[in-house]
C-alpha atoms as one frame of an Amber mdcrd trajectory, in Angstrom:
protein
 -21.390 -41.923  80.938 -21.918 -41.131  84.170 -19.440 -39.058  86.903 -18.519
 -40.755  89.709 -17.339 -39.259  92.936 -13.630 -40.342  94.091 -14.940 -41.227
  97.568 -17.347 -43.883  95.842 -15.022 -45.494  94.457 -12.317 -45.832  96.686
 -15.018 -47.200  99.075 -15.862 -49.949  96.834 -12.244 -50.396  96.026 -11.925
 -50.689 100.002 -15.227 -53.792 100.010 -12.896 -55.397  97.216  -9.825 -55.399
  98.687 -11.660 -56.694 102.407 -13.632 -59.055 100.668 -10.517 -60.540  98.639
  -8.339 -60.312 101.458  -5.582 -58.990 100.296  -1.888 -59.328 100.883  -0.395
 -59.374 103.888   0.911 -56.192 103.848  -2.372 -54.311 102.764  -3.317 -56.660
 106.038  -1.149 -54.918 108.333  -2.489 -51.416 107.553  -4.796 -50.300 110.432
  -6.347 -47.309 111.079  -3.288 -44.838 111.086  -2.877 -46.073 107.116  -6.183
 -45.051 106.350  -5.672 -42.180 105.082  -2.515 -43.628 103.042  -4.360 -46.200
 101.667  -7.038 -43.811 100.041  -4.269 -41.916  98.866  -2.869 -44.849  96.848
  -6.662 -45.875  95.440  -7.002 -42.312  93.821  -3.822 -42.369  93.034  -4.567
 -45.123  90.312  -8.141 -44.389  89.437  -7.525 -42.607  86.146  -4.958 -45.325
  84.491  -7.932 -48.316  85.985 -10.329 -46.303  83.777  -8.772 -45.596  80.962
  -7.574 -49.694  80.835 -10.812 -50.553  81.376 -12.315 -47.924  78.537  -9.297
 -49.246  76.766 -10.345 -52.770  76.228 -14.315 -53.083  77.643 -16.129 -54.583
  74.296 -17.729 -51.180  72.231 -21.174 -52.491  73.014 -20.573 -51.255  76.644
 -19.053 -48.025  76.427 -22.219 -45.446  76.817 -21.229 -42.188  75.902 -17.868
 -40.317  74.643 -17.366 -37.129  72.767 -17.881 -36.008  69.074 -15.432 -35.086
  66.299 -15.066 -34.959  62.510 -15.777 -31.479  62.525 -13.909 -31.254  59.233
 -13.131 -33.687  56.256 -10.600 -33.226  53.961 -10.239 -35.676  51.272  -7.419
 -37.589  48.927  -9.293 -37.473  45.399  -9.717 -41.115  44.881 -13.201 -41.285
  47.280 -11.022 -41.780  50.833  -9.881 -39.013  53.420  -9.324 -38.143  57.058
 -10.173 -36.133  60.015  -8.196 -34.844  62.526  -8.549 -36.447  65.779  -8.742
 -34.828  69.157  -5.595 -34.605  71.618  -7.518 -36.016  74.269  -8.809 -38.831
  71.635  -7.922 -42.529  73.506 -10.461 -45.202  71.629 -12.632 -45.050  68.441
 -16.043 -46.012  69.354 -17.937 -45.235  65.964 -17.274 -43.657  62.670 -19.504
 -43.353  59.755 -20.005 -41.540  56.940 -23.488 -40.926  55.151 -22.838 -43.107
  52.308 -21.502 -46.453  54.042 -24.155 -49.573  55.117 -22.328 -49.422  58.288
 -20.455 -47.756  60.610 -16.591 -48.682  62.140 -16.008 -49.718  65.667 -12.666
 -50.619  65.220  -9.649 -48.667  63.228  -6.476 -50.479  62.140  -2.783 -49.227
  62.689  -0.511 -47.926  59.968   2.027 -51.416  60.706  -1.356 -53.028  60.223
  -0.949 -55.478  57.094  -4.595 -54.698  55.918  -3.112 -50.985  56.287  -1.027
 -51.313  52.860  -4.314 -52.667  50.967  -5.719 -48.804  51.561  -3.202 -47.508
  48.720  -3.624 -49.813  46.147  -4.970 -48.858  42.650  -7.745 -51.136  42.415
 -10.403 -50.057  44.569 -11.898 -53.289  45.110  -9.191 -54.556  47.490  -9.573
 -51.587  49.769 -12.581 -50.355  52.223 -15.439 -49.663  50.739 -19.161 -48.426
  51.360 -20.487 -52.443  52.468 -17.395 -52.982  53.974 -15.610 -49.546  55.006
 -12.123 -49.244  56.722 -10.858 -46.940  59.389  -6.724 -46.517  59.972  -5.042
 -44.147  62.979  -2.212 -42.615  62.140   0.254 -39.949  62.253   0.172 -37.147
  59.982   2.345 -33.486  59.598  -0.970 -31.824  60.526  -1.236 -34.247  63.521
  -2.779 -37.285  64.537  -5.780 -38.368  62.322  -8.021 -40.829  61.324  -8.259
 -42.151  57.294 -11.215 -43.460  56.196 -12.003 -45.697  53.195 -13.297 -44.916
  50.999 -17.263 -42.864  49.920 -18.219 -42.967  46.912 -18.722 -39.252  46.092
 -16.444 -36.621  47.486 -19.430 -34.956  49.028 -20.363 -37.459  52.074 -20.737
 -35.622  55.164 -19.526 -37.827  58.791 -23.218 -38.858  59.875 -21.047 -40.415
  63.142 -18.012 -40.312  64.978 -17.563 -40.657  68.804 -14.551 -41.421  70.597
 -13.455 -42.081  74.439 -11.579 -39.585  75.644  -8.499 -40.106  78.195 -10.114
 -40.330  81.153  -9.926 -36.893  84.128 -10.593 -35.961  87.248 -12.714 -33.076
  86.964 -12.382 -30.045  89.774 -14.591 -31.385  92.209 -13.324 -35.017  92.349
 -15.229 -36.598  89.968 -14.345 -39.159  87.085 -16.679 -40.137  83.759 -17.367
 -44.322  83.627 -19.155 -46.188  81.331 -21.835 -46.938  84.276 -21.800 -50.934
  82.362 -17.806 -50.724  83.089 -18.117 -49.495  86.692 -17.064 -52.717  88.308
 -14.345 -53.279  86.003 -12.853 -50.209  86.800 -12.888 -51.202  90.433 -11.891
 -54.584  89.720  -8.920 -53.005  88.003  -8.254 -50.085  90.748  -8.113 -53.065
  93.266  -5.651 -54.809  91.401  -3.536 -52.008  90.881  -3.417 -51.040  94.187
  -2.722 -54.613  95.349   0.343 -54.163  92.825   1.674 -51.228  94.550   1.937
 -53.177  98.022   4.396 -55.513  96.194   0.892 -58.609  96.237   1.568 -59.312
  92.321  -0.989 -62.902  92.872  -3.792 -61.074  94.062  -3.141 -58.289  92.200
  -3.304 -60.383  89.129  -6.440 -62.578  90.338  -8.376 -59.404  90.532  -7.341
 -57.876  87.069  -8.731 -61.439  85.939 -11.995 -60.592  87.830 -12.329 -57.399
  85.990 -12.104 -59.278  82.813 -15.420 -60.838  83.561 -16.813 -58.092  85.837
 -18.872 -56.412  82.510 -22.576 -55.556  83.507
């Protein structure tokens, strides 16, 4: 992850938005709307990261914060951990007995979801083949895990992508391989917010394919 200063990037938002010419009311915004325009770019930077964090394949997303501090476990080999309030997108979980680690946790409306409970283990996550579900617990939001096969694993990984912040001095954390995205995305929102729903649309396309 790297932080990115909010002038940066609504200066390359600007080079996007020239070099896509945008609608014709962006068009008709000289120098007096300057300042208005900027305002508007900022304005959406935080949403155009977190859709981009949101959806950019796992492969790309270079950093994100720990958790798993604690397990607590259901007696039949699966458990959960509490996830973070700022927690947005699961980027790995593993723990020390599994071949392999998650990238990708279901939903509790998930079909493969109702597998987790049945009584014979074989139809539900295991070890070669583990399974991660969000969902919503009394003690908060968490994140089930099946299943270990002793009740003594420890989490060997877990990172997950925060929702995205400004930080006090104008900066923002980016995947640096989803930096163009983001602006790609920023563009098109802003080109939304002049009313330019075509070009708006044509660059959230372009930020589909704008991955490093």
């Amino acid at each position: 992850m790297k932080v990115y200063r909010l002038e940066r990037i609504a200066r390359d938002v600007r080079i996007v938005l020239d070099q896509n010419m945008a609608s014709a009311s962006l068009a008709e915004t000289g120098d007096v709307d300057t300042l208005t325009l900027d305002e508007i770019i900022v304005s959406k930077v935080t949403e155009g990261v977190a859709r981009v964090h949101s959806e950019a394949p796992s492969y790309l997303l270079d950093g994100g914060n720990n958790f798993g501090d604690s397990v607590y476990w259901n007696g039949d080999g699966s458990g959960w951990v509490l996830l973070p309030e700022d927690f947005m997108r699961l980027v790995v979980f593993k723990m020390s007995d599994w071949e392999r680690g998650v990238y990708h946790a279901i939903s509790e409306d998930d079909e493969e979801y109702e597998l987790q409970s049945c009584r014979f283990k074989g139809l539900r996550g295991t070890p070669q083949k583990p399974v991660c579900a969000i969902v919503v617990r009394p003690e908060g939001r968490a994140l089930e895990f099946y299943s270990c096969r002793i009740e003594i694993a420890k989490v060997n990984e877990a990172v997950y992508m925060p929702y995205p912040v400004i930080d006090p001095y104008g900066g923002i954390s980016i995947c640096q391989r989803c930096y163009k995205a983001v602006v790609y995305t920023v563009a098109s929102l802003v080109l939304f917010t002049y009313g330019d729903t075509d070009k708006g649309n044509t660059l959230s396309e372009l930020a589909k394919t704008a991955f490093i």
